[in-house]
C-alpha angles and dihedrals in degrees: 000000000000105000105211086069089056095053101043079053080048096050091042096053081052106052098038087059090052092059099045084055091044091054089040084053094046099047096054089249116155143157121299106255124173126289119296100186149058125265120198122185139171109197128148105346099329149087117219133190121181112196125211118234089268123111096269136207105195120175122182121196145159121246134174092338085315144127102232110190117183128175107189099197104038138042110267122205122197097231105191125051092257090066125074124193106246088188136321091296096034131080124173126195135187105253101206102129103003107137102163145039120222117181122173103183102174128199130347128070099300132192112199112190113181114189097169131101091235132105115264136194110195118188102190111190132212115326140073095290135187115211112191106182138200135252095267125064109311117205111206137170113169108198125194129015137358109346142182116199114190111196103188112173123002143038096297127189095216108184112174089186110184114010122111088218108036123157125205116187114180112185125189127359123017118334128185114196144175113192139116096252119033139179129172088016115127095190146007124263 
């Protein structure tokens, strides 16, 4: 084998690698990472926002017959045809036939505020998290970490999981809770 055909292969490789990095580079391609940014959808009956791994704060209200859906510390995208982008934090989606909230709002310190009279099952994630529910039955596990679950209305399931310093407040109705620290719960969950 002559080797300086070998090396001239070998330089070639190289240099052929080193322009596929340079256009990648230049293109603004980069490795796939998890999501950074918030998804809102309102498909068959229910409302769904998927969170990025950020430290959220999500609202959900309800505004002029609309869904409104705002996430004030991530860009937020409307992902089904009933639901239009306000601005980069704000999503609005018809509300005819939506009968539940879901939210997964995966890790990072999140606030969930849901100011709606609809059910909601909230999956916080990792992270110190504040859950503030609605008026109707709130579903909420807390994951990881320090959280405060705020049942409001409703007979609300409220489960702080693995925090050392969890607080579960019920509210009216019947409230089942497991946190270290609970207040308005009749019973544990």
């Amino acid at each position: 084998m002559n080797l300086s055909i070998s090396r001239r292969a070998g330089f070639r490789a190289l240099a052929t690698g080193a322009l596929l990095l340079i256009s990648a580079a230049a293109t603004g391609a980069a490795p796939a990472q998890a999501q950074t940014f918030t998804n809102v959808t309102a498909i068959s009956g229910k409302l769904s926002v998927n969170a990025g791994n950020v430290g959220d704060n999500i609202t959900i209200n309800v505004e002029n017959g609309s869904l409104v859906v705002r996430n004030f510390n991530d860009t937020i995208t409307a992902g089904s045809f009933t639901c239009t982008n306000v601005d980069a934090r704000t999503v609005r989606c018809n509300s005819a036939g939506i009968t539940n909230i879901l939210v997964n709002s995966q890790g990072g310190a999140d606030t969930v505020t849901n100011n709606t009279t609809l059910q909601s099952r909230v999956f916080l994630g990792p992270g110190s998290d504040t859950f503030i529910g609605g008026s109707a039955r709130d579903f909420v596990n807390g994951d990881g970490s320090n959280d405060r679950l705020e049942g409001r209305g409703g007979s609300d399931i409220l489960i702080g999981n693995d925090g050392a310093s969890d607080q579960a407040i019920g509210g009216t109705n019947t409230d089942f809770c497991t946190a270290e620290a609970e207040l308005s719960c009749e019973e544990d969950a």
